[in-house]
SEZAKOL-282926 format. One record per residue (C-alpha): residue number from 1; x, y, z. Coordinates in pm, 1 decimal, decimal comma, m for minus. Layout:
BEGIN
node num: NUM&px: X&py: Y&pz: Z
...
***
This chain:
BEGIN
node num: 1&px: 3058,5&py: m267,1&pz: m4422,0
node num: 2&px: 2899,5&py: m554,5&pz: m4291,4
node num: 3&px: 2522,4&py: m574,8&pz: m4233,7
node num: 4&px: 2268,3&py: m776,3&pz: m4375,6
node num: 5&px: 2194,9&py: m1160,0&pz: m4319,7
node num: 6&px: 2513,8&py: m1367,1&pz: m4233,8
node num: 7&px: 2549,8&py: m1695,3&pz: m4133,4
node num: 8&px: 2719,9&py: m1863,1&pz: m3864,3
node num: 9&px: 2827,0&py: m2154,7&pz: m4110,0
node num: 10&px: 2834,1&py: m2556,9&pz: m3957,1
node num: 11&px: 3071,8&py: m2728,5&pz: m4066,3
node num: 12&px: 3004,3&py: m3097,0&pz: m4175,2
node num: 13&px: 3149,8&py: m3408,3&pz: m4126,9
node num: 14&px: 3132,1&py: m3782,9&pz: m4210,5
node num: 15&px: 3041,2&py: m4075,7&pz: m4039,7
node num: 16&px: 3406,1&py: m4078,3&pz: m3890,0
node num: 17&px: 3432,7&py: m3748,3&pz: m3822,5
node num: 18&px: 3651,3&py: m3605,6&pz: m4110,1
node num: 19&px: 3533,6&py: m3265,0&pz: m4302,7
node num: 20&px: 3303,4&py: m3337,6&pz: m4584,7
node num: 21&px: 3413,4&py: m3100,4&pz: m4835,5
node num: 22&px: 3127,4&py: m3230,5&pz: m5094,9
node num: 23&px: 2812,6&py: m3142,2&pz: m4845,2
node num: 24&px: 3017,1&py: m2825,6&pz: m4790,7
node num: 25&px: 3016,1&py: m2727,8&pz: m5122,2
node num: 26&px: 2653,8&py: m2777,9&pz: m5110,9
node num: 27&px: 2584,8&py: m2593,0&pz: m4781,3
node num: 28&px: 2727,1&py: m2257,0&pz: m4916,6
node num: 29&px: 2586,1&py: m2296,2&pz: m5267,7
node num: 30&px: 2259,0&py: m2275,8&pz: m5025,0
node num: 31&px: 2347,8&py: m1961,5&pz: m4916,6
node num: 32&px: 2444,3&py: m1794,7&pz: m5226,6
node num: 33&px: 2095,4&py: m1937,0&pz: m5368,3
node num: 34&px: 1921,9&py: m1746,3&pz: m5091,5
node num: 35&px: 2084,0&py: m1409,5&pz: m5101,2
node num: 36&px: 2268,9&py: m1436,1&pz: m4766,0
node num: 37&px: 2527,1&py: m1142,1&pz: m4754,5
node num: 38&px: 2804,0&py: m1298,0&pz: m4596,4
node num: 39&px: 2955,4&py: m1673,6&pz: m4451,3
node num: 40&px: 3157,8&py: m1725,4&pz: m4094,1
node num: 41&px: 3338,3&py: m1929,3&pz: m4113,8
node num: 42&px: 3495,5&py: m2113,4&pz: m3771,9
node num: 43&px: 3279,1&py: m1996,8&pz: m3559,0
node num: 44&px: 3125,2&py: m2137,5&pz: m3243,6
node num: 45&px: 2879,3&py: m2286,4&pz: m3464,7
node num: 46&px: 3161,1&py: m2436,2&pz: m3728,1
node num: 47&px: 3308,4&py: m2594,2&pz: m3387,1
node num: 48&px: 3668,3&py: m2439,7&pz: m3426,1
node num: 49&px: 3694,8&py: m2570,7&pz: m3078,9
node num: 50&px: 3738,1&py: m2895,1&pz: m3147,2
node num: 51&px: 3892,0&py: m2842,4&pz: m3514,8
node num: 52&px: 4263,3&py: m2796,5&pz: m3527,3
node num: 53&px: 4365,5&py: m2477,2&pz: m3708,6
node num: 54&px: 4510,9&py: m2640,2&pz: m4003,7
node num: 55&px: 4231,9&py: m2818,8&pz: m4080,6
node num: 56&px: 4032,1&py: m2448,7&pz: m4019,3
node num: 57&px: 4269,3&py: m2330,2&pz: m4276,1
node num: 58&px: 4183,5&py: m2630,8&pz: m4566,0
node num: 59&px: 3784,6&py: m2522,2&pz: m4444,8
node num: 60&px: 3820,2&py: m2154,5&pz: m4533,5
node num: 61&px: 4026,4&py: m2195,3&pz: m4836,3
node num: 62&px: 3791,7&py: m2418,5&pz: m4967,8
node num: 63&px: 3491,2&py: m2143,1&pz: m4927,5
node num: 64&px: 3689,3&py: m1868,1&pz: m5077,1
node num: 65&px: 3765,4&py: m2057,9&pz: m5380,2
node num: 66&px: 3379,1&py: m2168,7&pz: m5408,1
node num: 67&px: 3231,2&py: m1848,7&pz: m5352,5
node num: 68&px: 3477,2&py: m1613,7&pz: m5591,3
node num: 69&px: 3412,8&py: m1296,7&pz: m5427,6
node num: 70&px: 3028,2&py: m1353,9&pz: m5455,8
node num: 71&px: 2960,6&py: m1282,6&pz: m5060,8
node num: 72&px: 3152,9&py: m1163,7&pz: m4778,9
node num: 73&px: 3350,5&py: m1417,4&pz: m4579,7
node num: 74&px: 3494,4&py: m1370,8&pz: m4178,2
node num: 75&px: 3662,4&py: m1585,8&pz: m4050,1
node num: 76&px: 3664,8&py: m1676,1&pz: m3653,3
node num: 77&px: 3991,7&py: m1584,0&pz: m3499,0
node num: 78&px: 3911,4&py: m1622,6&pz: m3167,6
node num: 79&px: 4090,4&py: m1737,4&pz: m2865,6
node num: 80&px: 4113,4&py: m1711,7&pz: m2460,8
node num: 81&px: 4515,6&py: m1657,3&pz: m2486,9
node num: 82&px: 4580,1&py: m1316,4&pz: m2665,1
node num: 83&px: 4925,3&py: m1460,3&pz: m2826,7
node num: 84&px: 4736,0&py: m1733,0&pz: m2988,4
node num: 85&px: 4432,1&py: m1506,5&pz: m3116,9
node num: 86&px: 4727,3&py: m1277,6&pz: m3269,4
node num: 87&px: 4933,9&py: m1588,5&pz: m3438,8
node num: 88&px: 4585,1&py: m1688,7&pz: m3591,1
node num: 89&px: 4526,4&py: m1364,4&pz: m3708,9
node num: 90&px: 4847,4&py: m1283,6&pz: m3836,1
node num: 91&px: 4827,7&py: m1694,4&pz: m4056,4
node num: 92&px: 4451,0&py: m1582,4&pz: m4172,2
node num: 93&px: 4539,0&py: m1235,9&pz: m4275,9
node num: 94&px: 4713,8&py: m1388,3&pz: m4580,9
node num: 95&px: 4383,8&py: m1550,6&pz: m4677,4
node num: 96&px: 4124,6&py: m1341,9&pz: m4950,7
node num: 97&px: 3856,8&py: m1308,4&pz: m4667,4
node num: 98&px: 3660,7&py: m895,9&pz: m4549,6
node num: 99&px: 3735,5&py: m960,4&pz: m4217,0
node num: 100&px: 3762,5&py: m1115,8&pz: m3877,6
node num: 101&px: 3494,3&py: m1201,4&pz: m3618,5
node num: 102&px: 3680,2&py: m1206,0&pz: m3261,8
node num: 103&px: 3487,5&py: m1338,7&pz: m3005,6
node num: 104&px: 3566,8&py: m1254,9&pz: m2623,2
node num: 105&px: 3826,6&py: m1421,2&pz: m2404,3
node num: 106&px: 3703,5&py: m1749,6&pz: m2287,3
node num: 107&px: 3675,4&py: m1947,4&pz: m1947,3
node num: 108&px: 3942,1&py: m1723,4&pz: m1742,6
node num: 109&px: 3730,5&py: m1482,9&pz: m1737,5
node num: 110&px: 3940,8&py: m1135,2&pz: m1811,5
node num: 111&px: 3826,8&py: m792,4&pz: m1649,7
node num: 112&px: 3710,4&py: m518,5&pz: m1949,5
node num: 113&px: 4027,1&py: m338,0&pz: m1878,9
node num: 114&px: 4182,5&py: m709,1&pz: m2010,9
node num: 115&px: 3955,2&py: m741,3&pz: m2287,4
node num: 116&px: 4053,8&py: m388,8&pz: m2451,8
node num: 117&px: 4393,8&py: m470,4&pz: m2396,6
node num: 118&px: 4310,1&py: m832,8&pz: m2595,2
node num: 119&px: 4106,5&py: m689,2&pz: m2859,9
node num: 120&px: 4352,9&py: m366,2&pz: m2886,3
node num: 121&px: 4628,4&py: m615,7&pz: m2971,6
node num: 122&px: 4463,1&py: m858,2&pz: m3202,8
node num: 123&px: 4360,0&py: m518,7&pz: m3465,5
node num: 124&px: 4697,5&py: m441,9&pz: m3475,1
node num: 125&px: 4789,3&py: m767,0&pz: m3597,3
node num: 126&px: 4585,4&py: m658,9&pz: m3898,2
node num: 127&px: 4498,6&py: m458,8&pz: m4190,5
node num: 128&px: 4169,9&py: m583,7&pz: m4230,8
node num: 129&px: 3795,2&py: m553,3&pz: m4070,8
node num: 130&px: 3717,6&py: m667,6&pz: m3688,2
node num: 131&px: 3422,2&py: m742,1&pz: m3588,3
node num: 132&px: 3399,3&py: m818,8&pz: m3183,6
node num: 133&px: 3142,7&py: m1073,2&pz: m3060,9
node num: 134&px: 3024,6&py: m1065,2&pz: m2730,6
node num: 135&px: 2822,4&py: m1360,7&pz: m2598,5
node num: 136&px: 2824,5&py: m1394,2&pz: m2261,1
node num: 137&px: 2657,8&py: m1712,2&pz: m2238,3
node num: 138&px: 2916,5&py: m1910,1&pz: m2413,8
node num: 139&px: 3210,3&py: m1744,6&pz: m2242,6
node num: 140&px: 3133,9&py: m1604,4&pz: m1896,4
node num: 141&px: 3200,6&py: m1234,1&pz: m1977,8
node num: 142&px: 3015,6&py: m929,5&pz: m2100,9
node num: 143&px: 3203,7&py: m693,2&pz: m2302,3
node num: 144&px: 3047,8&py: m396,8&pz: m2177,0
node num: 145&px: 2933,6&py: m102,5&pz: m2420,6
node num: 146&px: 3131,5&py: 171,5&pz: m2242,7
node num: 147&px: 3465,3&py: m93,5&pz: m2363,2
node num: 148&px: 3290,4&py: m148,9&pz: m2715,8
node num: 149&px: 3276,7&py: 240,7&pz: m2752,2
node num: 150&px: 3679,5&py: 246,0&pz: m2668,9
node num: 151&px: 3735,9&py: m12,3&pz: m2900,4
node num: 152&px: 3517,1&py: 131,6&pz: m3168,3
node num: 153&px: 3814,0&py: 415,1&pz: m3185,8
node num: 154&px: 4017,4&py: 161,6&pz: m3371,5
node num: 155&px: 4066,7&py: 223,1&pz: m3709,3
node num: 156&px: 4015,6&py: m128,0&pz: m3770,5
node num: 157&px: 3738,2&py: m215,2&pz: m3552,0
node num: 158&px: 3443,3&py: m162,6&pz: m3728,7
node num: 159&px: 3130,7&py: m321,2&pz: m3531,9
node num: 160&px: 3015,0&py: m592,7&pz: m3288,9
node num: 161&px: 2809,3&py: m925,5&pz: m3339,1
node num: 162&px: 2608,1&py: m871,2&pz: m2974,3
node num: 163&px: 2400,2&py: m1184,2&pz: m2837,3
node num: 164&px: 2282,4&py: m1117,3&pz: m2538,6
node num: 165&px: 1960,0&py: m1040,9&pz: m2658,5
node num: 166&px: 1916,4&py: m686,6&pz: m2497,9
node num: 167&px: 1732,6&py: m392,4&pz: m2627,7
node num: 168&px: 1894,0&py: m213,1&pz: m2388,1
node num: 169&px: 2240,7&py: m309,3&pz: m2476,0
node num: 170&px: 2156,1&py: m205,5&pz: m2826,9
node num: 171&px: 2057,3&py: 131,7&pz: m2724,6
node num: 172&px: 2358,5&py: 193,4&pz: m2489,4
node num: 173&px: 2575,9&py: 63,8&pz: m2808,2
node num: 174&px: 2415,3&py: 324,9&pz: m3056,8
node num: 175&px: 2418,6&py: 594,1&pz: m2751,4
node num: 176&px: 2816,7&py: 549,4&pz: m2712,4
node num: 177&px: 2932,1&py: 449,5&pz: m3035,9
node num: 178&px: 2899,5&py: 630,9&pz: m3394,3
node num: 179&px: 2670,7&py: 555,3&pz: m3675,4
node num: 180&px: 2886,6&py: 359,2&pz: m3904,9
node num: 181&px: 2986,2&py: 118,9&pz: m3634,2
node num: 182&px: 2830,8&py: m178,2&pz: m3706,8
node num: 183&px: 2594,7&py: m342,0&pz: m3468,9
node num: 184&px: 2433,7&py: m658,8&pz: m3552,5
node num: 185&px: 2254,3&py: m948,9&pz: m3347,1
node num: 186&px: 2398,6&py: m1277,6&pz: m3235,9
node num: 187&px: 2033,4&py: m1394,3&pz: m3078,8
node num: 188&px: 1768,8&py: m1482,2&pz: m3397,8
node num: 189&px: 1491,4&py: m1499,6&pz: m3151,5
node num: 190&px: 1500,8&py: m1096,4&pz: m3099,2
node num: 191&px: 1729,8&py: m1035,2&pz: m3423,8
node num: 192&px: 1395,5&py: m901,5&pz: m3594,3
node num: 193&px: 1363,3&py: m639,8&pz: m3299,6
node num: 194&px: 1715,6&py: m522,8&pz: m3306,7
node num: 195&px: 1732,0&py: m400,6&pz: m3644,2
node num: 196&px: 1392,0&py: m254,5&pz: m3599,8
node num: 197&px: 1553,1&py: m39,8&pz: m3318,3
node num: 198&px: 1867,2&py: 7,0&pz: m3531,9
node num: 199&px: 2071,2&py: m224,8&pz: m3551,8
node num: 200&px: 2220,1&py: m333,6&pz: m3896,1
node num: 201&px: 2245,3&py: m711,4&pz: m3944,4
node num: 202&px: 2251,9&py: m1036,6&pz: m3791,4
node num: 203&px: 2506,7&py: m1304,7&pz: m3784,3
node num: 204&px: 2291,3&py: m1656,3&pz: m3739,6
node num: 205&px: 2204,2&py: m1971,6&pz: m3672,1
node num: 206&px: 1858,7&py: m2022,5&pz: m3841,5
node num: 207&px: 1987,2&py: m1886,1&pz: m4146,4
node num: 208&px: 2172,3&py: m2245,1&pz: m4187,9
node num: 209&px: 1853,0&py: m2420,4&pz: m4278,0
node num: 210&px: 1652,6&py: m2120,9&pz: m4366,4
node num: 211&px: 1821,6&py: m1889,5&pz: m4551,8
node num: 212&px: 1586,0&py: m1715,9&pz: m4816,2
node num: 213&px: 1359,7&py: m1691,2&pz: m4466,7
node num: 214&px: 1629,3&py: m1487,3&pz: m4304,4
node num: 215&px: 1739,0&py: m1269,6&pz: m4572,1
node num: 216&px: 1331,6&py: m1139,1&pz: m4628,6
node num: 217&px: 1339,5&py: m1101,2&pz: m4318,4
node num: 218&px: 1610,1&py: m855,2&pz: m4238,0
node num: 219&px: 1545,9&py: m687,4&pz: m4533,4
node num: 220&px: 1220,4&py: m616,2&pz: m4447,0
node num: 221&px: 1323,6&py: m504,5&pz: m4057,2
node num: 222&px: 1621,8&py: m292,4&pz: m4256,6
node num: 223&px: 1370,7&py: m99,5&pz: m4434,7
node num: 224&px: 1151,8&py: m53,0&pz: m4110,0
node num: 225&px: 903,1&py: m242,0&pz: m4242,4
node num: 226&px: 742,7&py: m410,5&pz: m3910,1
node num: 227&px: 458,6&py: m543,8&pz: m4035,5
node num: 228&px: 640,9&py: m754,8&pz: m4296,1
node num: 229&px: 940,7&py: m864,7&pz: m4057,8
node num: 230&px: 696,5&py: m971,2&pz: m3814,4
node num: 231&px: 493,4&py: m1163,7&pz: m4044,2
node num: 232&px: 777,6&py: m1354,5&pz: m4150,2
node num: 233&px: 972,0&py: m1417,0&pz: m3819,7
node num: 234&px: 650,5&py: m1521,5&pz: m3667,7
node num: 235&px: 731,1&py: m1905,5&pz: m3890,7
node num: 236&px: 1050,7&py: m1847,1&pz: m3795,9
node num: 237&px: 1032,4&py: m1820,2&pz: m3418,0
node num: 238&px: 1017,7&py: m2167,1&pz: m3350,8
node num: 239&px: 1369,7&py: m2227,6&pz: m3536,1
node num: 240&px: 1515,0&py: m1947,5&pz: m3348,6
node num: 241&px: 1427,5&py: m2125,7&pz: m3054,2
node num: 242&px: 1447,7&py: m2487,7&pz: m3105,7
node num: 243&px: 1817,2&py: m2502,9&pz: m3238,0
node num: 244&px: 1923,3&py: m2460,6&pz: m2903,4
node num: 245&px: 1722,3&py: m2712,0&pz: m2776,0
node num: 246&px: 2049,1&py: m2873,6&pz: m2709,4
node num: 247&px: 2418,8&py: m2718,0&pz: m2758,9
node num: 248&px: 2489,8&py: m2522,0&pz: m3107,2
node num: 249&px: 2496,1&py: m2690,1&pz: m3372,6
node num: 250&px: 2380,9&py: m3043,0&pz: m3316,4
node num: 251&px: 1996,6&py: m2961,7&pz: m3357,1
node num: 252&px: 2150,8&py: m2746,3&pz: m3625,5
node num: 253&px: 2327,5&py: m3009,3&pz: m3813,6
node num: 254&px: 2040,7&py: m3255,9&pz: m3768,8
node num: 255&px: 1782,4&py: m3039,0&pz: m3939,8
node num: 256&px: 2038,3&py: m3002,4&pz: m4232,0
node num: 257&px: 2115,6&py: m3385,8&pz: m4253,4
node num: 258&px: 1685,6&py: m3454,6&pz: m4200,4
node num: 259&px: 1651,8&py: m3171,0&pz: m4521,1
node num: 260&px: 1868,6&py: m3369,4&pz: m4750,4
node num: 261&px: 2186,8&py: m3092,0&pz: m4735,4
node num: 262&px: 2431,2&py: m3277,7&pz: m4552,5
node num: 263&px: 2503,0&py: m3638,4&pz: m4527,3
node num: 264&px: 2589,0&py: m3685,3&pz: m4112,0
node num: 265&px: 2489,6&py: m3520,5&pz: m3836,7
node num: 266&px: 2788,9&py: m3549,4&pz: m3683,5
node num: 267&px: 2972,2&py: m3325,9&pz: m3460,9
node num: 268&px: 3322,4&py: m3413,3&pz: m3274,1
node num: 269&px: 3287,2&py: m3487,7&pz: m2918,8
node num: 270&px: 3214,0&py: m3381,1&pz: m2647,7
node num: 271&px: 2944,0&py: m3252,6&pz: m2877,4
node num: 272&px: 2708,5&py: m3565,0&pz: m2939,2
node num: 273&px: 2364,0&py: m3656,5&pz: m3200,2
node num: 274&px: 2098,4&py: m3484,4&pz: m3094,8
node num: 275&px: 1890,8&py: m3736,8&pz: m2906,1
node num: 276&px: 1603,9&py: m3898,6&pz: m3093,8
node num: 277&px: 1278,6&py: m3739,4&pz: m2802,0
node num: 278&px: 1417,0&py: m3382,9&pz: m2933,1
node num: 279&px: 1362,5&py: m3502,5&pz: m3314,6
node num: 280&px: 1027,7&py: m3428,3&pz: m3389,4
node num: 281&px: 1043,9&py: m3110,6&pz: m3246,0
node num: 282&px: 1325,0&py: m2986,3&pz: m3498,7
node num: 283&px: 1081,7&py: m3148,1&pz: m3781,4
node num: 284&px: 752,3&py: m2939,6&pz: m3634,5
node num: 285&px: 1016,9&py: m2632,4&pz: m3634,8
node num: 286&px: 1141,0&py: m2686,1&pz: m4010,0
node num: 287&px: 732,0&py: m2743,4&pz: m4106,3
node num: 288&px: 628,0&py: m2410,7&pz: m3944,1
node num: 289&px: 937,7&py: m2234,6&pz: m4138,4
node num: 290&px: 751,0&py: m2401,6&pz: m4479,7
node num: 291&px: 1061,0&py: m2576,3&pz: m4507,8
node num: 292&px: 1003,0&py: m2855,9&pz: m4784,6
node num: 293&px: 1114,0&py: m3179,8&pz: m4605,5
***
């Protein structure tokens, strides 16, 4: 259902901090260019955090009209409170998107016994696809594969975006949970090894600025070719790593403003610019990736 090359989608802004629906436009006609399978939108990397959900709303209805059923859309309907993840669920399922991308209860840090509970009660808030995300290092829990292979008994749970980075995790999800669950990466820098062990797709950051890049790649791992994965990850590497060389998605949104896709690098506090010593090392990244600057 899902699987393939997705992309965690940034969402741009002006100078003064307002949505820029015209370098929006342009970002996902970059993606559809490139063959990426599917956009998410309001994710961590769209910074729903510090968007309020009505503007969220004007974001994603502006990408469905755009992309006309060309790719898959989620949308993020994440939150820490369970009543607020339903009520954002319930105002999204009107919208024409495939599905949801539910990230992990945040900051007050709930046991897995409160996260199936959570995740248990968002699905039935739903007809449509959830996808769980698990990343630990954002939110200070790890959804735990024996509670991903409860939850995968939900008619309407249908697969996981996992970034911790873990071969091991991988294996104990395909171990515990059946074969058209979906499992794909939310860590680029081992995404290429995940799928080569089995998983199915990745849902990324790199694929922002390097999208045809992303979508060889994974194509290539899909058909357990290793030789060709490798051979194209190996330019990509130094993306993967080096935007996070500060928080997601300032590097991110500078190497999309430095290769002429977006007009500001802005991002709404408390996320800042990313500083100017920490430039040349997102240029050296975007030159290895044969990105034309």
């Amino acid at each position: 259902m899902f699987r393939g090359s997705y992309v965690a989608l940034i969402t741009p802004m002006t100078e003064t901090g307002e949505v820029d629906y015209a370098s929006l436009h342009t970002l996902v006609d970059y993606q559809l260019q490139n063959g990426t399978d599917g956009l998410v939108i309001m994710g961590t990397t769209g910074e729903a955090a510090t968007i309020p959900f009505s503007e969220q709303l004007a974001v994603l209805q502006a990408v469905i009209e755009q992309v006309a059923g060309r790719c898959q859309i989620l949308a993020g309907n994440g939150s820490n409170s369970t009543a607020e993840a339903i009520a954002k669920t319930v105002a999204l399922n009107a919208y024409a998107i495939d599905g949801f991308l539910t990230v992990t209860p945040y900051y007050n840090k709930p046991t897995q016994k409160g996260m199936l509970a959570h995740f248990q009660a968002v699905a039935a808030a739903t007809d449509k696809p959830v996808l769980l995300y698990n990343v630990p290092g954002r939110t200070g829990v790890d959804l735990q594969a024996a509670t991903v292979a409860e939850l995968s008994q939900v008619k309407n749970i249908v697969g996981i975006k996992e970034a911790t980075g873990s071969m091991l995790r991988l294996a104990e999800l395909k171990a515990s949970c059946s074969a058209d669950f979906d499992l794909l990466s939310g860590d680029d820098a081992s995404a290429k090894e995940f799928i080569l062990q089995g998983g199915h797709g990745v849902i990324s950051v790199t694929t922002n600025v390097a999208p045809a890049g992303m979508t060889a790649m994974i194509a290539a791992a899909r058909q357990g070719n290793r030789q060709q994965a490798s051979d194209i990850d190996d330019c990509l590497q130094a993306l993967h790593r080096d935007l996070f060389i500060e928080s997601n998605p300032i590097p991110t949104k500078w190497a999309l403003k430095r290769m002429g896709l977006i007009a500001s690098d802005f991002a709404r506090l408390p996320l800042t610019r990313l500083e100017p010593i920490h430039q040349a090392v997102i240029e050296q990244a975007l030159q290895q990736a044969k990105i034309n600057l």
